[in-house]
Structure formats: structure tokens, C-alpha cells
N, C-alpha and C positions, 0 to 999 in steps of 0.2 A: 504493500500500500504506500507507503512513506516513497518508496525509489518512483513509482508512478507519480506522485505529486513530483518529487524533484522532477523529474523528466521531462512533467507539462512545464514547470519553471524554467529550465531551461532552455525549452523551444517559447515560451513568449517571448523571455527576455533576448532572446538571440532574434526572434522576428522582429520585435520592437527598435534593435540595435540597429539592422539592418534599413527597417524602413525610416528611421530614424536618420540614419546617412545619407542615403538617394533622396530623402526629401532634401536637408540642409543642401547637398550638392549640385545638387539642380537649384537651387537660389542662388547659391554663389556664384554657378558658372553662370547663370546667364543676366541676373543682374547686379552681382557682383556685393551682393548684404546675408545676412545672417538671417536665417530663417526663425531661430532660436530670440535674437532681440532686434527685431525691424515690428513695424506697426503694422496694422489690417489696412492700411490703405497703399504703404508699400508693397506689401503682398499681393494684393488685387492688381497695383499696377502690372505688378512680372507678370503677372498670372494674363493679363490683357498682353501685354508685349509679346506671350509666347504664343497665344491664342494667333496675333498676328502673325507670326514668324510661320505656324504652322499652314497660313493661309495663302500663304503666296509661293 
């Protein structure tokens, strides 16, 4: 019972880590700010920037 709960701990916190990176990384690379401390309106900008990027 006990190695099963670790087990699931260990696969959130390692899925967590990961989506945790490709979010932060994808901010950085393409508008060059921290995912972690930038505000909801700089976020929205990338998020429209890359919307465009996608559309041409």
C-alpha cells in the first residue's frame, strides 16, 4: 500500500516538474519573461503574439 502511494507521488511530482518546464520555457523563449513572476496581462499578450505567429 505505502510503495503505491509513493509511486503515485512520484509520477505527479515528476509530471508536475515537467509541465512545469515546457510551460516556463515556452514564455521565455518567445517572449523572453518568467512565467512564474510576469502578470495576467503579460501572459495574455504572449499568448496573442503566439496565436499570431501560429497564423501566418
Amino acid at each position: 500500500m505505502n510503495q503505491k502511494i509513493l509511486w503515485f507521488l512520484f509520477v505527479v511530482v515528476t509530471a508536475y516538474g515537467a509541465w512545469s518546464f515546457f510551460v516556463a520555457s515556452r514564455y521565455q523563449s518567445l517572449c523572453q519573461l518568467s512565467y512564474w513572476s510576469s502578470t495576467d496581462a503579460q501572459l495574455r499578450a504572449c499568448d496573442e503574439l503566439q496565436t499570431e505567429l501560429r497564423g501566418k
